[in-house]
DSSP file (Angstrom, degrees, kcal/mol; ACC not computed):
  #  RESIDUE AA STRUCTURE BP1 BP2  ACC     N-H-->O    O-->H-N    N-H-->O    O-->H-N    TCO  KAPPA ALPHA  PHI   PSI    X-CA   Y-CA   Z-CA
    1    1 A X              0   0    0      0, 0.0     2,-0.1     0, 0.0     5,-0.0   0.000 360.0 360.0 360.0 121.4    0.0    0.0    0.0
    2    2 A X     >  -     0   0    0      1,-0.1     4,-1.0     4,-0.0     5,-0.0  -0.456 360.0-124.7 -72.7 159.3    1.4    3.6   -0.5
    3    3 A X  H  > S+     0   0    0      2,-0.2     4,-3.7     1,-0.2     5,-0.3   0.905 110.6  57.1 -53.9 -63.0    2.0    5.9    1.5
    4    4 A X  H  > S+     0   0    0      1,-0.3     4,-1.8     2,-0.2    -1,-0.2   0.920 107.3  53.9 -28.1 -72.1   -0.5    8.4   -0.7
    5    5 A X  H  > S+     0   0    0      1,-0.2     4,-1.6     2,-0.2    -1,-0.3   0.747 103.1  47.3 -25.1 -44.5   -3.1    6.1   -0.2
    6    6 A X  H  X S+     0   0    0     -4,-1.0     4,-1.1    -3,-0.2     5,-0.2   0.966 112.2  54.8 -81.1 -46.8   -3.3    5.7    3.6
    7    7 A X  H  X S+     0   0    0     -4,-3.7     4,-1.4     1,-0.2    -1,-0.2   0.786 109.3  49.5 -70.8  -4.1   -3.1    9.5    3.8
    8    8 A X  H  X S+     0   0    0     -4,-1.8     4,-3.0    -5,-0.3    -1,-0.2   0.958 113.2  41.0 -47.2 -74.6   -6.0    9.6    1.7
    9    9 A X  H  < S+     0   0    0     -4,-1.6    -2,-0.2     2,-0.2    -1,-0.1   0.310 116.0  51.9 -88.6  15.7   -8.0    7.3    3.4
   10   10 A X  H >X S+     0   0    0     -4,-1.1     4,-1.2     2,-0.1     3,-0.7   0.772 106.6  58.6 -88.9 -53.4   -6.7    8.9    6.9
   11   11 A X  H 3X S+     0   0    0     -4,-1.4     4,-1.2    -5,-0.2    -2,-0.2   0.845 106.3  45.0 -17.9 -71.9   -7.8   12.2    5.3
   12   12 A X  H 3< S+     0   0    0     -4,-3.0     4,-0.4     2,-0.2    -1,-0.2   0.447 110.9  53.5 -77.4  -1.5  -11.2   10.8    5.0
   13   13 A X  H X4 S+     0   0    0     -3,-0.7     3,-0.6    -5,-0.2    -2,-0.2   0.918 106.2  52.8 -75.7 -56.5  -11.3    9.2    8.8
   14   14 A X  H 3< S+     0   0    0     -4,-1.2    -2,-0.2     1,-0.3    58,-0.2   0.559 109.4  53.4-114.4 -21.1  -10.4   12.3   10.5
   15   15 A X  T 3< S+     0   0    0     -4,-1.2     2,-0.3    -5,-0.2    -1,-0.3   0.778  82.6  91.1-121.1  18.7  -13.3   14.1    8.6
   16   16 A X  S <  S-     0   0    0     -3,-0.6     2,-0.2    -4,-0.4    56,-0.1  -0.591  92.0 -79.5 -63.7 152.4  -16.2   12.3    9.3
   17   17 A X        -     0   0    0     -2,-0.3    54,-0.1    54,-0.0    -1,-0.1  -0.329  40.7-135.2 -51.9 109.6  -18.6   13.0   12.3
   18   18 A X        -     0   0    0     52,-0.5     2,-0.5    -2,-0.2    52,-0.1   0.026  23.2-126.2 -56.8 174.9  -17.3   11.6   15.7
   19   19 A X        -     0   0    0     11,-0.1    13,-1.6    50,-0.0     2,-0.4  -0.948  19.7-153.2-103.7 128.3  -20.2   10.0   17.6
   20   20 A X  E     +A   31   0A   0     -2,-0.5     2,-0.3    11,-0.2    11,-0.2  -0.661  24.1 158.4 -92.2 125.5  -20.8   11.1   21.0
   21   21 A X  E     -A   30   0A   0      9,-2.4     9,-2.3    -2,-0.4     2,-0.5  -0.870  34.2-123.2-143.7 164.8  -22.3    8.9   23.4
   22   22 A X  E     -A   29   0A   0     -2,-0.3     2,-0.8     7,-0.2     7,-0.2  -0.776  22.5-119.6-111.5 151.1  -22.2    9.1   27.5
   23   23 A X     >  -     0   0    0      5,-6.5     4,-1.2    -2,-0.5     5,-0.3  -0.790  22.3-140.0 -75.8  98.8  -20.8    6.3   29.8
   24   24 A X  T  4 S+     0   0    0     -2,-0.8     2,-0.7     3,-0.2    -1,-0.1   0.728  91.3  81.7 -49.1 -23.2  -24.0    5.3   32.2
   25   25 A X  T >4 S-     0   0    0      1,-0.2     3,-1.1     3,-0.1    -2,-0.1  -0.810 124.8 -30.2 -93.0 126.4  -21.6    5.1   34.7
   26   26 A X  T 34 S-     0   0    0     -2,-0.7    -1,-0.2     1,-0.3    -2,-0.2   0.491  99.9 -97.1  33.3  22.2  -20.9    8.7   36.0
   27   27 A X  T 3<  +     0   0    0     -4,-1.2    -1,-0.3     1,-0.2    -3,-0.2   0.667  60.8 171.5  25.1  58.3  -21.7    9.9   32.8
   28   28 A X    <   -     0   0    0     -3,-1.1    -5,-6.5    -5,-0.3     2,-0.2  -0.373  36.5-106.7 -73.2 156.5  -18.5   10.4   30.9
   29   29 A X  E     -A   22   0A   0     -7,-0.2     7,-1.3     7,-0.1     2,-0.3  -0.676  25.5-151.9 -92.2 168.1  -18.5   11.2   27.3
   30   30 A X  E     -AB  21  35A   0     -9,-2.3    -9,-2.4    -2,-0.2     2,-0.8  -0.968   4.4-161.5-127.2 108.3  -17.6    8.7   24.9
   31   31 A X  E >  S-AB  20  34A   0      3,-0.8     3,-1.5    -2,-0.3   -11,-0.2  -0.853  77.8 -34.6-102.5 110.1  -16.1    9.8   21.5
   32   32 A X  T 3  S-     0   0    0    -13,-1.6    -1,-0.1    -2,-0.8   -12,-0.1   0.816 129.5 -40.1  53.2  48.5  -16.3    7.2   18.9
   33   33 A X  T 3  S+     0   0    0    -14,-0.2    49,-0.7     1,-0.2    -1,-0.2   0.355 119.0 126.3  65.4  17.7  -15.7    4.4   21.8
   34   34 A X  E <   -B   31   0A   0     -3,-1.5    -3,-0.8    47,-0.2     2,-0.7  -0.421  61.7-124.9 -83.7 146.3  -12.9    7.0   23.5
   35   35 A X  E     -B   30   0A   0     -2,-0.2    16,-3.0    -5,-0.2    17,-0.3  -0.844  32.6-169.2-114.8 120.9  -13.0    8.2   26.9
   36   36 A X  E     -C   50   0B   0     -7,-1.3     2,-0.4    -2,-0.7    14,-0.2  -0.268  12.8-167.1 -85.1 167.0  -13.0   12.0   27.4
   37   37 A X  E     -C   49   0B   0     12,-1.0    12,-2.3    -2,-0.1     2,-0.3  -0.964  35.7 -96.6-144.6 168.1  -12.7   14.5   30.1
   38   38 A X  E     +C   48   0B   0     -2,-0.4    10,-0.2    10,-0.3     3,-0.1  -0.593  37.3 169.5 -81.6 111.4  -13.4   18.2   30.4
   39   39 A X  E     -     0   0B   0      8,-4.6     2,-0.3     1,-0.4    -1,-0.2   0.687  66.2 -43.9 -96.0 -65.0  -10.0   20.4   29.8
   40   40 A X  E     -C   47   0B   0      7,-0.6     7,-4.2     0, 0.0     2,-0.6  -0.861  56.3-140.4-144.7 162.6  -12.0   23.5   29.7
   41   41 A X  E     -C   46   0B   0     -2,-0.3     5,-0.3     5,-0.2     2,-0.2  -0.815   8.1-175.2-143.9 178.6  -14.7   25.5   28.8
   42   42 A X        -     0   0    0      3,-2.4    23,-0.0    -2,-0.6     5,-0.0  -0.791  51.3 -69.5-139.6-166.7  -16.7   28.5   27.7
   43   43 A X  S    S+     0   0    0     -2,-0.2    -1,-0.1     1,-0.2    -2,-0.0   0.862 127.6   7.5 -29.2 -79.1  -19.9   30.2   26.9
   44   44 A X  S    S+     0   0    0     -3,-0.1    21,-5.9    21,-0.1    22,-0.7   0.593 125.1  58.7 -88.9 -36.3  -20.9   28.2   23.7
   45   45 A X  B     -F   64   0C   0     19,-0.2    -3,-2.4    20,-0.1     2,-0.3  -0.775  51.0-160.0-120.6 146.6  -17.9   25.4   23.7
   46   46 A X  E     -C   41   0B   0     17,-1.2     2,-1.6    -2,-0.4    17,-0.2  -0.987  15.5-149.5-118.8 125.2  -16.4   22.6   25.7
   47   47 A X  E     -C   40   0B   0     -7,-4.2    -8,-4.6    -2,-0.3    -7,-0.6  -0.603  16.0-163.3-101.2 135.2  -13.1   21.6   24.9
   48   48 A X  E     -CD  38  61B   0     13,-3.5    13,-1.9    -2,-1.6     2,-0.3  -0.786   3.5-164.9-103.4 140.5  -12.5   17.7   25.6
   49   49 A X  E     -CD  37  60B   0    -12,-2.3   -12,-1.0    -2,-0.4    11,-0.2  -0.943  35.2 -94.5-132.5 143.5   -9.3   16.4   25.9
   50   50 A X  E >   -C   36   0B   0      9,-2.2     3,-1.3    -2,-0.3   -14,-0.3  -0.269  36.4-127.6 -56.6 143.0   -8.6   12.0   25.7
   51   51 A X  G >  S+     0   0    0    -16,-3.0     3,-0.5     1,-0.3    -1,-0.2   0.717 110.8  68.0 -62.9 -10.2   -8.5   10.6   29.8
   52   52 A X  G > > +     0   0    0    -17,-0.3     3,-4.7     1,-0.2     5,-0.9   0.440  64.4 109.3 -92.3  20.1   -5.3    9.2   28.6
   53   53 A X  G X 5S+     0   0    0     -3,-1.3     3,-0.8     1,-0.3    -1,-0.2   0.844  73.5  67.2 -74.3 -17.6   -3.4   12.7   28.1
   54   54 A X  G < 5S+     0   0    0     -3,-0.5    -1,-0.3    -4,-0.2    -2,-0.1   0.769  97.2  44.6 -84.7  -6.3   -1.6   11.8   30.7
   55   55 A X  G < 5S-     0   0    0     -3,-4.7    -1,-0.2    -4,-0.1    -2,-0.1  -0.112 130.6 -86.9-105.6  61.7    0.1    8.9   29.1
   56   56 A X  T < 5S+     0   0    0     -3,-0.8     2,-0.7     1,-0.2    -3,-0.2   0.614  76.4 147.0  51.6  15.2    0.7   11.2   25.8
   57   57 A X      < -     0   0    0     -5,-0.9    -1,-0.2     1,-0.2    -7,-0.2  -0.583  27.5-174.2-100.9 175.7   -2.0   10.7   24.2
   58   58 A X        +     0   0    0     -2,-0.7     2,-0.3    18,-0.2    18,-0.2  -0.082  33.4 138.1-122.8  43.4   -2.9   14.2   22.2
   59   59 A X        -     0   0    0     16,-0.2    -9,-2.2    13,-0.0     2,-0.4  -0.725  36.3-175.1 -85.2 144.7   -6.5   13.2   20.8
   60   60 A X  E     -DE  49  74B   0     14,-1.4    14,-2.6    -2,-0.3    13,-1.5  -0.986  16.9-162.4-144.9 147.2   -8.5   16.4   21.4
   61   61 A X  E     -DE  48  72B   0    -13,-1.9   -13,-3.5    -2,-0.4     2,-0.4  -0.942  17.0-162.3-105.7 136.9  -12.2   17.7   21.0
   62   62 A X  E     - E   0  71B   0      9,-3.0     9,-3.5    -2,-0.2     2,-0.4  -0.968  17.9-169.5-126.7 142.7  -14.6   21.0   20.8
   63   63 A X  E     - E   0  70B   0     -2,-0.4   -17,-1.2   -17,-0.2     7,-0.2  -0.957  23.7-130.2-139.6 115.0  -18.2   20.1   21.6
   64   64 A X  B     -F   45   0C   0      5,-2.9   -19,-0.2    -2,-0.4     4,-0.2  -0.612  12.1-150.7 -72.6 141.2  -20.7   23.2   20.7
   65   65 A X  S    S+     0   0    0    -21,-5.9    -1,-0.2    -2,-0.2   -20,-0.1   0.438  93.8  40.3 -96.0 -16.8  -22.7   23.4   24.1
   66   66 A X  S    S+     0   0    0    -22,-0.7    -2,-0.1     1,-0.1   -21,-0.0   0.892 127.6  35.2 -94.5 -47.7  -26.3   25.0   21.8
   67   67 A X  S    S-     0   0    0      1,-0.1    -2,-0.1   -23,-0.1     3,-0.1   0.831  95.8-143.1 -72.6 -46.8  -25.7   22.6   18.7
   68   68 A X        +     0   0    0     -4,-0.2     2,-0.2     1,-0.2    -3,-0.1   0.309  51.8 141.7  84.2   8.4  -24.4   19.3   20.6
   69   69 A X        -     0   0    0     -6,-0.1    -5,-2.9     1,-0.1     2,-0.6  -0.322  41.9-141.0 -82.7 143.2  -22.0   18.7   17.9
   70   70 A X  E     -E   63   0B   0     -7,-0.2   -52,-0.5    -2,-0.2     2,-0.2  -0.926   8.2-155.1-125.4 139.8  -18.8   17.5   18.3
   71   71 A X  E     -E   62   0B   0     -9,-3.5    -9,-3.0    -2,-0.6     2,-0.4  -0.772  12.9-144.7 -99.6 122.0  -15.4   18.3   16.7
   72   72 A X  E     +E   61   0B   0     -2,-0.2   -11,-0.3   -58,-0.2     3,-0.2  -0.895  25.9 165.1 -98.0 137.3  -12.4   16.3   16.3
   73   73 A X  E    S+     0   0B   0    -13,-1.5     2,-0.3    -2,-0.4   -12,-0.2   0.494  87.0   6.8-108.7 -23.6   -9.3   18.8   16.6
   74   74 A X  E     +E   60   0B   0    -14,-2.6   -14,-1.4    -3,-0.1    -1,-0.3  -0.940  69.6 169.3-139.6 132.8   -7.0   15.9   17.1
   75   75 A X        +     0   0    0     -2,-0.3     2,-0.2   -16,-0.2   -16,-0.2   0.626  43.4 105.2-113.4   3.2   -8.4   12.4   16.7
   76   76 A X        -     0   0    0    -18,-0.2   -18,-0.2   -16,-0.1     2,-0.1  -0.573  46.6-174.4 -97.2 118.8   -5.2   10.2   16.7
   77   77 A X        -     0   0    0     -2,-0.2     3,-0.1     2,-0.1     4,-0.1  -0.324  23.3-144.7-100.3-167.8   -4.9    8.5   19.8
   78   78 A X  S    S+     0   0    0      2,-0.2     2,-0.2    -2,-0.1   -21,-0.1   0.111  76.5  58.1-154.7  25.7   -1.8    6.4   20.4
   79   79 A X  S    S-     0   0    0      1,-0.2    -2,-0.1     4,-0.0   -27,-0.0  -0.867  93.7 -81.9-149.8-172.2   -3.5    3.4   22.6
   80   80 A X        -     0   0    0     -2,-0.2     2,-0.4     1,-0.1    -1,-0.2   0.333  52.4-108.2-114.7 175.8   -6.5    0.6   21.9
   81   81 A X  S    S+     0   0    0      1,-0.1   -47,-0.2   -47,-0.1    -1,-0.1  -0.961 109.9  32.4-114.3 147.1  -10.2    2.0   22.4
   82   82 A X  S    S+     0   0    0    -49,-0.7    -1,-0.1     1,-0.5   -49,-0.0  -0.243  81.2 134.7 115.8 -42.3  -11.9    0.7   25.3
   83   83 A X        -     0   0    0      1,-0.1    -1,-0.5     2,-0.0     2,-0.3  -0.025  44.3-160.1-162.3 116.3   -8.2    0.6   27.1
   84   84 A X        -     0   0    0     -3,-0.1    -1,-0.1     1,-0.1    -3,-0.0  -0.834  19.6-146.5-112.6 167.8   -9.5    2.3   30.8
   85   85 A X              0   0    0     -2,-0.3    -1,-0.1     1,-0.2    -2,-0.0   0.900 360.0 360.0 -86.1 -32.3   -6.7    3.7   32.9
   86   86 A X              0   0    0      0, 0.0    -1,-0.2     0, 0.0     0, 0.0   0.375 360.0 360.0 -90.0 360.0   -8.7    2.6   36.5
């Protein structure tokens, strides 16, 4: 497979629409089976950052608070999904 290719079809990963779903248990959100946390927020936005960001990983989210939509600003994670820290 070339290189081209994969960034193609990487290209086309990173811009479909995440899905956001909550964990029943203490109702974290779940991006596209990922587990998030709350870095920060503002008026309109919440910016979500991966639970693993302390082990490096640098997947990151903005989730419009009127719309509900969510935004990958980094999706590349750099461990399994599902993978809990606890």
């Amino acid at each position: 497979m070339y290189i081209r290719n994969f960034s193609l079809y990487l290209h086309a990963a990173l811009r479909r629409r995440p899905r956001l779903t909550f964990r029943s248990r203490g109702g974290q959100p779940l991006i596209d089976g990922y587990r998030f946390v709350i870095s920060y927020q503002q008026q309109h936005r919440c910016y979500l950052k991966c639970a693993h960001f302390r082990n490096k990983c640098r997947a990151r989210a903005i989730q419009n608070k009127v719309t509900g939509q969510v935004q990958l600003s980094n999706g590349v994670h750099n461990h399994n999904r599902g993978q809990d820290q606890h």
